[in-house]
N, C-alpha and C positions, 0 to 999 in steps of 0.2 A: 469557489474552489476550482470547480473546472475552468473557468479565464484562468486562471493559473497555469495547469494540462494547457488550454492553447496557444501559452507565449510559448510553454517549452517546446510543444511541437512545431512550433513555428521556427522555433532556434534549429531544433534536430534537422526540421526544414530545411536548413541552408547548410546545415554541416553536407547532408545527402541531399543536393539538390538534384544533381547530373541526376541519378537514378530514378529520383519521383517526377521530376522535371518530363521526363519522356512519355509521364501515364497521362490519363485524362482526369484521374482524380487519386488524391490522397484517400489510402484507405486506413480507417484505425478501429481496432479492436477494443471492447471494453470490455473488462472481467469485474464483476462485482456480483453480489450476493442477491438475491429474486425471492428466494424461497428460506423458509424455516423463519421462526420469529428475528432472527438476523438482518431479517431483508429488508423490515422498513428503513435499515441506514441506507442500503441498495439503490432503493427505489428514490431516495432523495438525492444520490449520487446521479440515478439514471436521468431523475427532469433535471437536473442541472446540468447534464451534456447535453441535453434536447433543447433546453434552453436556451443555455450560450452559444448553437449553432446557429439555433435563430438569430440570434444577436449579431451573429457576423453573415447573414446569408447565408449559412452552409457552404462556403469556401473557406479557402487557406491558399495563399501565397498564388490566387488565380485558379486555384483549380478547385471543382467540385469534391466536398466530405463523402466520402461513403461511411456510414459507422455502422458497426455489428458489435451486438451487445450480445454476450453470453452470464450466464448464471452457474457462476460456481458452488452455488448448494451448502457453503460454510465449508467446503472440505477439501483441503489440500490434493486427492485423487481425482476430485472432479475437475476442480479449478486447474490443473493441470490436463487434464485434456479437452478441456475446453480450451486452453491457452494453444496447446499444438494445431488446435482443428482452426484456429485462427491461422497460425504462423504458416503448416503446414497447406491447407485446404485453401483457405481465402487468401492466402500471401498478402496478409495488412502490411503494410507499412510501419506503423507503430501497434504498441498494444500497452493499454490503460488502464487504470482502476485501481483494483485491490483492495480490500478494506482492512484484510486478516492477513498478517507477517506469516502465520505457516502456510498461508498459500500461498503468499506470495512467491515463498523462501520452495516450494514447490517447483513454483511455474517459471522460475528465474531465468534456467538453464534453457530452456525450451526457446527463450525469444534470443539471449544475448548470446545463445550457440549458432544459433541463426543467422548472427549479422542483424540481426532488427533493434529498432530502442524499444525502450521500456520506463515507461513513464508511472511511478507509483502517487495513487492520487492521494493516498492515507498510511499505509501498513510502513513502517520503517525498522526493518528488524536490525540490528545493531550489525548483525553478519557483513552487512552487503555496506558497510562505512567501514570495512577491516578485509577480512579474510576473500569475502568476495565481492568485494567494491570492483568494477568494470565500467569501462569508460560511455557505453552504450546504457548506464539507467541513471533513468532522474527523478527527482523525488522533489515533489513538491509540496511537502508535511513538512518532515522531523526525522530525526533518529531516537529509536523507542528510548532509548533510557536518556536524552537530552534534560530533558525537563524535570526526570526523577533527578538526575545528579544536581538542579539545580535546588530543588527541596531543598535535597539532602545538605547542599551548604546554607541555604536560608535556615532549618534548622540548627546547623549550629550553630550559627549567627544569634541565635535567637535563645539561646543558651539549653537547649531543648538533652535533656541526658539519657532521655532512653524511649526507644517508639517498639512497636509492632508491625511486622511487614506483613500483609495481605494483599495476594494477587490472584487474578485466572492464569490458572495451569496454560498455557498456551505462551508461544513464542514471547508474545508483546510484554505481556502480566512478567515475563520469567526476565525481559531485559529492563525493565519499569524498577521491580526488586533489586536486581544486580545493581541498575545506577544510582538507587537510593543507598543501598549497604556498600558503594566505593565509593563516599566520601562524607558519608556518616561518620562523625565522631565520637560519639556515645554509644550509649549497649542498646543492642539488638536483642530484645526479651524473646524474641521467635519469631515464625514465619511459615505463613500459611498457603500455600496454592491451592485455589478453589476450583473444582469441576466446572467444565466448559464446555461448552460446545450445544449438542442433545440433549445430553444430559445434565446440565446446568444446573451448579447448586447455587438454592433459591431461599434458603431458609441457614439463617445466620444468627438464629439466637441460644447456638450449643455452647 
């Protein structure tokens, strides 16, 4: 996943040479989850950027990585200023990760009001492929509902007449749903958004 993150910042690279060109090392910022039972997606996020820098020396394009890793705590408040204390305090370069679409959808503004890129390693909220698509983020996943919409036509295909929609209440779950029911054919008997987060509903035999 993350060789992925560093072809594109390798791209971003050369769009803003001139400017990183003059430092002694590319700095980049990574926001992903540490803490709450969340974190072990995190934590696998995290050795796979410690990983792959081994894999390249810890350069890019000749110059020395600096990476700062913050932990956004599953929550769109935090993950947000964790993203500023990057953008604003460490002046990275880029800033990376993400795992959760509401945080991302949070901390968007904070890097591409900035002038910075914004490289998402996972969360792909449908917003930011429409409404706030900007020329400064990239995304090296998906668009959440891509793959629901894709169901949704293999089910008809499949002569399929009526399903039940269950998702997590949270950004991703609510564009996952939406891509599934715009191009669904058949009847929609209901639809569920499940507690998320903390509070996580865990018991699904009501």
């Amino acid at each position: 996943m993350f060789i992925r993150i560093i072809r594109t910042v390798l791209v971003a690279s050369a769009i803003a040479i001139t400017g990183v060109a003059q430092a002694d090392s590319v700095k980049i910022g990574f926001v992903t989850t540490l803490t709450t039972p969340a974190g072990v997606i995190g934590e696998d996020m995290k050795n796979s950027v410690m990983l792959a820098l081994e894999h390249i020396g810890n350069r890019m394009g000749n110059l020395d990585v600096e990476l700062i890793i913050e932990d956004d705590g599953f929550k769109p408040d935090i993950g947000k200023q964790k993203t500023d204390k990057l953008v604003k305090q460490d002046d990275v370069d880029f800033v990376a990760g993400y795992i959760w679409s509401h945080v991302l959808l949070a901390s968007m503004n904070s890097v591409t009001g900035a002038d910075k890129f914004l490289i998402s390693a996972n969360a792909g909220p449908s917003q930011i492929a429409g409404e706030r698509c900007h020329p400064n983020f990239f995304s090296t996943s998906w668009q959440n509902d891509q793959t629901p919409m894709a169901l949704g036509e293999y089910l008809n295909q499949e002569g399929v007449k009526s399903i039940y929609i269950m998702a997590p209440n949270y950004a991703a779950g609510k564009d996952m749903a939406a891509g599934v029911e715009s191009v669904f054919k058949g009847e929609i008997k209901g639809k569920d958004l499940t507690k998320w987060g903390a509070d996580a509903q865990l018991d699904f035999s009501a």
